[in-house]
N, C-alpha and C positions, 0 to 999 in steps of 0.2 A: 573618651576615646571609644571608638566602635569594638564593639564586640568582636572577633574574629569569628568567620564561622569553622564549625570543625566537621573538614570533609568526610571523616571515614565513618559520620554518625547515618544509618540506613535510616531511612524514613519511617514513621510510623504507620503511617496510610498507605495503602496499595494502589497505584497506579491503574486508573481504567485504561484500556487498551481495544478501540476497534478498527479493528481489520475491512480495507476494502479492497475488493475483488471485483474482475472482469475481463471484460478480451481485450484484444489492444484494439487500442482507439475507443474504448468505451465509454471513458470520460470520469476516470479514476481521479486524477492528478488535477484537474479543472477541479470537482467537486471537491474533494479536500483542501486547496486554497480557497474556497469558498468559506468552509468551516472554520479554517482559520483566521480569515479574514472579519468573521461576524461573531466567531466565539470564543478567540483566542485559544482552539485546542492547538496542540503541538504535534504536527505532522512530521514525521521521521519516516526517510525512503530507505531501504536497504542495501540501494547500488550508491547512494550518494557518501554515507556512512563508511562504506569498503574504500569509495574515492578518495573521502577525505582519510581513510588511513594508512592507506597507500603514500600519501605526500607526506605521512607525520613521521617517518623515520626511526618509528618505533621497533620494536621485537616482531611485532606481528606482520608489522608493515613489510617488511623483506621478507613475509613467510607468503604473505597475499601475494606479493609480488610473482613468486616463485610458483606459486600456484594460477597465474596469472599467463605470466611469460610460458609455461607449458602446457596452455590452452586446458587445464584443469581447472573445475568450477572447486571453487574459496568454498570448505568447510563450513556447514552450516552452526557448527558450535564458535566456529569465529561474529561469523555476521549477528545471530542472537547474541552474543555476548558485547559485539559492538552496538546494539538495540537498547540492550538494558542498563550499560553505560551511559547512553545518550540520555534515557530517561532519569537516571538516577542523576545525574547531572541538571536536570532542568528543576528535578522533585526539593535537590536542596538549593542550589542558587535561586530558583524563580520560583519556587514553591507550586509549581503547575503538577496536575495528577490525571488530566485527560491527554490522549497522546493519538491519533492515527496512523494506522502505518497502511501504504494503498502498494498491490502488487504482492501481498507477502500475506501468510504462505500462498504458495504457488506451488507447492506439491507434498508429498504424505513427508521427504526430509525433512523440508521445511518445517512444517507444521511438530513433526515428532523434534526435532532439535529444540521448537519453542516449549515446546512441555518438559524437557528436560530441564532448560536455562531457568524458564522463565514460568512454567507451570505455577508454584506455591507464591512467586514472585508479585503477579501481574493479575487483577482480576481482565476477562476478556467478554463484556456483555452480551456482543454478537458480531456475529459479520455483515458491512454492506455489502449485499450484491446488487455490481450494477449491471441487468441484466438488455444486453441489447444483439441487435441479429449481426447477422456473417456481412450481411450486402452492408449495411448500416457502415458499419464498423471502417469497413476497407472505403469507401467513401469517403469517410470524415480522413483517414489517412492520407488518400492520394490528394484529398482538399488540400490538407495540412503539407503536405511535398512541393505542393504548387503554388503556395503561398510564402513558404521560409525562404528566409533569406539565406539561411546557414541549411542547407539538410542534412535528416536524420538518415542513416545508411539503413536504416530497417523502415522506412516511410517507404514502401513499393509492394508490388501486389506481391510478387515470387516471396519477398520474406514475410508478407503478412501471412500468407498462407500457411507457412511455416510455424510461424508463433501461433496460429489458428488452433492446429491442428496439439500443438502442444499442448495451447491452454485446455483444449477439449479433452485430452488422453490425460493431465496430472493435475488441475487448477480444479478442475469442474467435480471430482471426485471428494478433493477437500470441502468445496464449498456443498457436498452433499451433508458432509461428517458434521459439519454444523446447522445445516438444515432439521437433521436427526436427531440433533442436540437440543434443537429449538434456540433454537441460538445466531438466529438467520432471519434477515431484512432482505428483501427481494423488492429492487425498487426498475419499475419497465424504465432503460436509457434510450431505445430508441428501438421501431417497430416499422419492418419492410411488407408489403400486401403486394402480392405478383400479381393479384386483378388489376391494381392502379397503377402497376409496375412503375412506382416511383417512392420514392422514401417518406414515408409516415411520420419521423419521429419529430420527438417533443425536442421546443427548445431547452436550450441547457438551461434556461430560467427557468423554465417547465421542472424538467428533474431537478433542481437543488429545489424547489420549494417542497417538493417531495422529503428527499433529502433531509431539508432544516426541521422539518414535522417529523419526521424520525428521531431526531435528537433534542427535538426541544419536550418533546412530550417524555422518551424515555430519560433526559436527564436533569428535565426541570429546569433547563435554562432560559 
């Protein structure tokens, strides 16, 4: 008869954890299915995570909710805590130890809630930045608007602007704290030249090769 496994035992090895960052439409969420795709790491989103706990009818769930329905942004000691669940969950059932997580932190809460949560928890080796320009970014957007079949209510210039202008005032500040840190991959996602007034950037094959040479060299895969 199979062994039972016994949930409440913590893992012995630390979980590696890298963080990717960028503006919207940068090409965060493409590149991370990439890595999973060719390295089996385990990509965990931070909105998907709230989603899913949201429908599970849990304690928390009706607390999200609540914080939700009164257009108050969900506690970041909830979301870290629904992060290290997730991982702690893959570390014993699937035995996996590398994890991405793209979009997160996105600002100094973020970031200070994961060092409380997950600080001694989590080693964190660096962050990818995927670093691409304003014109770039809102291009690939409005591409992406004009192609879906379902639209995204934030795929438009007025709210790209909006999240622009966010990522620039509370994302861009984190992603220095790890720059500082030495602790920071700076990989160019796409490059606009007003002489040739026309968009420069690399294919997305382009960046993931980049990309895969960042993680193959730093993790020997």
């Amino acid at each position: 008869m199979a062994e039972a496994k016994d949930e409440s035992k913590t893992p012995e090895s630390k979980p590696q954890v890298f963080f990717v960052l960028g503006g919207p439409g940068a090409g965060k969420g493409t590149q991370c299915a990439n890595l999973v795709d060719e390295f089996g790491l385990i990509h965990l989103s931070a909105g998907d995570l709230l989603r899913a706990e949201r429908n599970s009818g849990s304690k928390d769930a009706e607390l999200i909710n609540n914080y939700i329905k009164e257009g108050k942004i969900v506690p970041v000691e909830i979301t870290v805590s629904l992060i290290k669940r997730a991982m702690l969950n893959e570390m014993r059932q699937n035995n996996k130890y590398l994890f991405i997580i793209d979009g997160f932190p996105r600002n100094f809460d973020n970031l200070g809630g994961w060092n409380r949560i997950c600080g001694s928890f989590a080693n964190v080796p660096f962050l990818l930045f995927l670093d691409c320009d304003e014109q770039v970014m809102l291009s690939r957007i409005l591409a992406r608007a004009e192609k879906a079949e379902v639209k995204r209510k934030d795929d438009n210039a007025e709210t790209f602007k909006k999240r622009y202008k966010v990522y620039q005032e509370s994302t861009m500040p984190v992603v220095e704290v790890f720059n500082t840190e030495k602790k920071y991959v700076k990989i160019e996602a796409g490059k606009f030249t007003e002489e040739a007034k026309k968009d420069q950037e690399k294919t997305i094959d382009d960046v993931y090769a980049e990309v895969k040479e960042v993680f193959v060299k730093r993790l020997n895969l």
